[in-house]
Structures are given as C-alpha cells and as structure tokens.
C-alpha positions, 0 to 999 in steps of 0.5 A: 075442756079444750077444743083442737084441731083433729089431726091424722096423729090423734086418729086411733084416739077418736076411732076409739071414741067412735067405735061402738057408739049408738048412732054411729057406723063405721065405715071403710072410709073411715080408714085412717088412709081414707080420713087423711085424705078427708084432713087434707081436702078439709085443712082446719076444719075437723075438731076434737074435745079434750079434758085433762089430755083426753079426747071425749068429743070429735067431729069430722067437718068439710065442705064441697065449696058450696055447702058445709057437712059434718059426719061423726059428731060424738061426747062421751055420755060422761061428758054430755050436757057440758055445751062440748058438742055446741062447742065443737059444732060451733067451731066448725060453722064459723070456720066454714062461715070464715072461707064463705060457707053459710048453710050446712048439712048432718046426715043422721040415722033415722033410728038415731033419737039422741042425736035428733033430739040433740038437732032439733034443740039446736034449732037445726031443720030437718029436711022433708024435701029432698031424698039421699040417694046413694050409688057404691061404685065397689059394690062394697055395702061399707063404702 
C-alpha cells in the first residue's frame, strides 16, 4: 500500500470509490469542476491509497487558515483493518500540522456508525457544544 497525493487526474477513480458507499453522499460539489478547485485552494493535502496501482482509500483534507476538515474519508470494506485510513488521516494531520494547523474537524452523518465507531477508537471527540447550521444560497438542497 502506498499513499499519494490526490490529484484532479485520479477524480473518476475516487468517485468511483465513493459512489454508493454508506455514509457518504454525494453532492454537487463534488463535481470534478467544483473538487479542482478545492485541489487547487488545498495544494498537497488531499490523499489516496493504492494497492497494486488500485486507489482502495481517499480522503479529501483542506483548511480555512485556522482549523483543518476532512470530508470523504473512505477504505474499501476489503481493505479495512489494514491501518489504511489511520494512514491516510495521518498524512493529512501532519501535513496541516506542517503549515500550522493544529485542531481538525469531520463532519459525520448521524446515521453513520461505522464511521463513528472508526472516530471514537481514533480518540477523535465528538463535539456536544456547538450545532452546524447550513444556508444554500441556490436553494438547491445537493449544494
């Protein structure tokens, strides 16, 4: 297994990953448009796993110069309990460690309890002080 840099290139190959995986909605900004913009705001710090050439992992990291987020964070059941996404979210915390950014957030669904579970063994905390209020400006509910 290796981790690389996710580039615009490899987009059809993660959106293939993430298509119709639980826990994970796709949205339109997710658009390869919209995710090249998010590449180029965010250099360096968005990542995939390959295994023989395959990508089996990905997670999409940027920041707004004061805290880190990642968003779509993703193994192939297959390739699950192989310390691939400890990987991958590792990389992406020292990378933002490296331009200064200490503390990060994930959003995850509430309906979601593999990907809780997954957090709350990586000793990440969930957060029962704040509420995420969301405004669309399109009115388009897959903003």
């Amino acid at each position: 297994m290796r981790i690389v840099e996710f580039t615009i290139e490899r987009y059809e190959e993660v959106l293939a990953l993430l298509n119709d995986r639980p826990g994970v909605t796709l949205r339109d900004v997710d658009s390869r448009p919209a995710l090249a913009r998010y590449l180029e705001r965010n250099p360096g710090l968005s990542f995939a796993a390959e295994v023989d050439g395959e990508i089996v992992g990905c997670v999409f990291c940027g920041h707004d110069g004061r805290r880190g987020y990642l968003q779509h964070v993703v193994v192939l059941p297959a390739y699950r309990k192989r310390g691939i996404g400890h990987a991958l979210v590792t990389r992406c915390l020292d990378e933002l460690e490296r331009i200064g950014i200490l503390k990060t957030h994930i959003d995850v669904f509430v309906t979601n309890e593999v990907g809780k579970a997954y957090w709350r063994r990586r000793g990440w905390r969930l957060r029962d002080d704040i509420l995420r209020y969301s405004y669309i400006r399109s009115g388009n509910e897959n903003a």
